[in-house]
N, C-alpha and C positions, 0 to 999 in steps of 0.2 A: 266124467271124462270130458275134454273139452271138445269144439269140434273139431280144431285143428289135427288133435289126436288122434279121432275118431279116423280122418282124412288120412291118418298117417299108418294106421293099421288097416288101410284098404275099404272100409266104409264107405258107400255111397249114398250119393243125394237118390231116395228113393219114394216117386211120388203115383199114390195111387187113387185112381177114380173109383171111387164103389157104388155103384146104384142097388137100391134096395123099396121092398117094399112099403108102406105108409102104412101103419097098423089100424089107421079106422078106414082107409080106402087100400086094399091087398090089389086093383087095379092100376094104381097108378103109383109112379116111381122116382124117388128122388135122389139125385147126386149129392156125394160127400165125397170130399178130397182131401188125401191126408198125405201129409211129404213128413219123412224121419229119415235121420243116416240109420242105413241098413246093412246088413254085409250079404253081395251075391255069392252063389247062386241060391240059397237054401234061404233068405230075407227072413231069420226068427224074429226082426223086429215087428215086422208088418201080421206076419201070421200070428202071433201074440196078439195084437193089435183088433185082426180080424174075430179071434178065441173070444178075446172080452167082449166084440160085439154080437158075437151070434149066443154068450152066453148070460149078456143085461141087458140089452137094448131088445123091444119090443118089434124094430123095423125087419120084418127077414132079409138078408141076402140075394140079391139076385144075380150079378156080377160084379168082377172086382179087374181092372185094367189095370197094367202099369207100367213103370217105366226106369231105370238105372241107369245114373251115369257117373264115371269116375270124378271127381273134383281137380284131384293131384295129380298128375302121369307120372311113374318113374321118370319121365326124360326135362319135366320141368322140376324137379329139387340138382341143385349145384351147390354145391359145395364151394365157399373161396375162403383164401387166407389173406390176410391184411398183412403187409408186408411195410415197413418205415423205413424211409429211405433219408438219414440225416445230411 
């Protein structure tokens, strides 16, 4: 699906910070930041996202922040018709 689509069936630009632990130092923490269109409120793209990491990746989880916001508004799509006037 492209992203326009994505934008057009309500999908948003959804970006999240996840700090997690270092697998040979569990004291100290490092950020990854991951942005995908998502659909709020329920974001299966990200918790997917998250699933695969806490179930291949070695770094554990510590927190995950984030953020959602529309692309489109309903009040910015207009509609016009081209009209020729000979």
């Amino acid at each position: 699906m492209s992203d326009l689509a994505k934008m057009l069936k309500d999908y948003r630009l959804t970006t999240a910070e996840i700090l997690y632990h270092l697998p040979d130092h569990p004291h100290f923490l490092q950020t990854y930041v991951w942005q995908d269109y998502d659909i709020a409120p329920k974001f299966p793209v990200l918790k997917q996202f998250l699933d695969f990491w806490e179930e291949n990746l070695d770094g554990p989880l510590h927190s995950v922040r984030m953020t959602s916001t529309r692309l489109i508004h309903p009040s910015e799509l207009r509609f016009c018709q081209e009209f020729v006037l000979h």
